[in-house]
Each structure stands twice: as structure tokens, then as C-alpha cells.
C-alpha positions in Angstrom: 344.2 198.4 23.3 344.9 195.4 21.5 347.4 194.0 23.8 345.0 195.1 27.0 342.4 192.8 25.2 344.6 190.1 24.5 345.9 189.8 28.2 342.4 190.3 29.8 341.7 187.0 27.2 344.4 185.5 28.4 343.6 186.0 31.8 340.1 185.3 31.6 340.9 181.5 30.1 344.1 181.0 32.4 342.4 181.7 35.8 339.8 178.6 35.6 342.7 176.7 35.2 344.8 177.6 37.8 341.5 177.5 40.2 340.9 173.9 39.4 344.1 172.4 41.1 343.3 170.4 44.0 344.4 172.2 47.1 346.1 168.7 48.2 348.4 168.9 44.9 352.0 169.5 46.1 354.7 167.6 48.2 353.4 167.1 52.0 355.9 165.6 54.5 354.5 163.8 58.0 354.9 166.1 61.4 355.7 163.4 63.5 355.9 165.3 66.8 352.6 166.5 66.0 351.1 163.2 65.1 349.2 160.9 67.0 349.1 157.2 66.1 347.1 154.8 68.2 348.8 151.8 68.2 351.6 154.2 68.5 353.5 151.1 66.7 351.6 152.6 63.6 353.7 155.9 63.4 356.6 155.8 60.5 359.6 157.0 60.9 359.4 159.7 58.0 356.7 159.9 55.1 356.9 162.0 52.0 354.0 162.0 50.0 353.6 163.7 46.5 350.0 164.5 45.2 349.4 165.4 41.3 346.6 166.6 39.5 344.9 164.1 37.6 341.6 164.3 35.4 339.2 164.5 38.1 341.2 163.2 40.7 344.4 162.5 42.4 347.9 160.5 41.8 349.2 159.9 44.9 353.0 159.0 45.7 353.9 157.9 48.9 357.9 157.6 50.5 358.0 156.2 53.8 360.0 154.3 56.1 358.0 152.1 58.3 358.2 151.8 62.2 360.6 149.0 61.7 362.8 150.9 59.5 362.3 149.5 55.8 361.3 151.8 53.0 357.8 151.6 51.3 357.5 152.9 48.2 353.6 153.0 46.5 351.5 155.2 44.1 348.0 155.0 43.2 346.0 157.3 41.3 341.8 157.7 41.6 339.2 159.8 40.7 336.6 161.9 42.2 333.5 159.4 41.5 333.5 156.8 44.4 334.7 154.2 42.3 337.4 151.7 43.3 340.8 151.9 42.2 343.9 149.8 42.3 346.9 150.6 45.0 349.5 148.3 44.3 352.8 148.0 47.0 350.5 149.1 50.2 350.5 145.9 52.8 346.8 147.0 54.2 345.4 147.7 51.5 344.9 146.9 47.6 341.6 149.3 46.3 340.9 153.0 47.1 338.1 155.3 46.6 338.0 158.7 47.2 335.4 161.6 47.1 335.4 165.8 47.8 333.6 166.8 50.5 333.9 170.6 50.0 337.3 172.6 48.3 339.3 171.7 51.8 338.0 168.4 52.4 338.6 164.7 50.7 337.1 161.5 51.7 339.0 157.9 51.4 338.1 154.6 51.9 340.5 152.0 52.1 339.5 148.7 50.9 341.6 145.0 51.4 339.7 141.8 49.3 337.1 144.2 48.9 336.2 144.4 52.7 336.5 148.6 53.9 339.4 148.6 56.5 339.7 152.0 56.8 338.5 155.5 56.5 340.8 158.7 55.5 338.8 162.3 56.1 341.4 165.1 55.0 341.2 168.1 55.7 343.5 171.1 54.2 344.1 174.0 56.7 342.5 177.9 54.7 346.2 178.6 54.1 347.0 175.3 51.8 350.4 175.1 54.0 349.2 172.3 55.9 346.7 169.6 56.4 345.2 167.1 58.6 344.6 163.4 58.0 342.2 161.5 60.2 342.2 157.6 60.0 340.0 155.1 62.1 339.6 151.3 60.5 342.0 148.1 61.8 345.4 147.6 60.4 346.2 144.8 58.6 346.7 143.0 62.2 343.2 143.4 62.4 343.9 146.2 65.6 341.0 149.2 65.8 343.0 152.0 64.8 342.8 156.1 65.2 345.8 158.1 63.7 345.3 162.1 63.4 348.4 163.0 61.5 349.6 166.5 60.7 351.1 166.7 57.0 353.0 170.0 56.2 353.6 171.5 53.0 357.2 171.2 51.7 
């Protein structure tokens, strides 16, 4: 009866915790052929990005290599509050500030010499093995811009 107790304890403490992960925490690599990128010169040729849990918020590492081929490596990390934080190694942009919408949804604004470039609404599909990024803003050419990229869980 003891040991019943114990788990149900155990269980009861443990399960809050588990809960509280963001669903966008894991490994997500970029579904090119399932991508759309307008300028279509926007489009990498791979991206992996790794998401951890963080008080309240997200660190984000990103692995790409760019449309003309060179690797670019960045991580940033930002809470839940609105607040700008520091991205450091991203050309278009050098703040972020993020924000839930709902369990599924985040919101991101991108921020270069404190002017919003662009806006990130992500959305993770019911069964956590995929999710959608939606971007709109001007690149750091100063283009309009309207990527809908399909990330997949790895």
C-alpha cells in the first residue's frame, strides 16, 4: 500500500512537469518540397533547428545552409513576456520577442536596429510531429517577403 502511495506521489508531482514542455521543444528539420518561399531566393538549402526548454521560454538553435551554399550557425534564447532579446550570428536580424498564443501556437517578432522586420506565427500540428512557420516582413534587402515553411519533427 505503501509503495501504491508512493508511486501515485510520484506520479502526481512528475506529470506537471512533463506537461509543461513546450510542444516546439525537440529537433525540427525544414521540408523543402513542401515549403514555399517568396522570393524563392529565400529558400535554404537544408535547416536544422533545435528547440530547448528554457525558464519560461525557448533556446533556439538553428543549422542551415543558405541559398548560396554557406553554413549559418545562430542560437538565441527568449522568454514568454514580449520582451526583446539578443540573436547574435542572424544577418536580418539582431533582437527577438516571442509570445504563446494558445498550447500550439507561438508568436515572433523579428527586430533589426530596433525597427520590426518581420513576423513568425507558428503553429504545431495536434500530433507534435510537425509544424508550420508563417513569415511575412522584408529581408534584409529590404524585399516584402511571405515564406510558409513546413518543419518536421526528427
Amino acid at each position: 500500500m505503501r509503495r501504491l502511495a508512493a508511486c501515485g506521489l510520484l506520479i502526481l508531482f512528475w506529470m506537471p512537469a512533463v506537461l509543461a514542455v513546450d510542444r516546439e521543444v525537440g529537433t525540427w528539420k525544414v521540408n523543402l518540397a513542401r515549403s514555399s518561399y517568396s522570393p524563392p531566393d529565400l529558400a535554404p538549402r537544408q535547416a536544422i533547428v533545435r528547440i530547448e526548454d528554457v525558464d519560461n521560454g525557448l533556446r533556439v538553435i538553428v543549422d542551415l545552409i543558405d541559398a548560396a551554399g554557406r553554413p549559418v550557425k545562430y542560437d538565441y534564447s527568449f522568454k514568454f513576456d514580449g520582451r526583446d532579446y539578443p540573436v547574435i550570428g542572424d544577418p536580418s536580424r539582431d533582437a527577438t520577442a516571442g509570445r504563446k498564443v494558445d498550447e500550439y501556437t507561438l508568436e515572433q517578432v523579428s527586430k533589426k536596429n530596433g525597427a520590426i522586420t518581420q513576423t513568425n506565427r507558428i503553429v504545431v500540428a495536434k500530433d507534435g510531429q510537425s509544424r508550420v512557420q508563417t513569415t511575412d516582413g522584408k529581408d534584409p534587402k529590404g524585399r516584402t517577403i511571405h515564406n510558409v515553411v513546413l518543419w518536421e519533427r526528427q
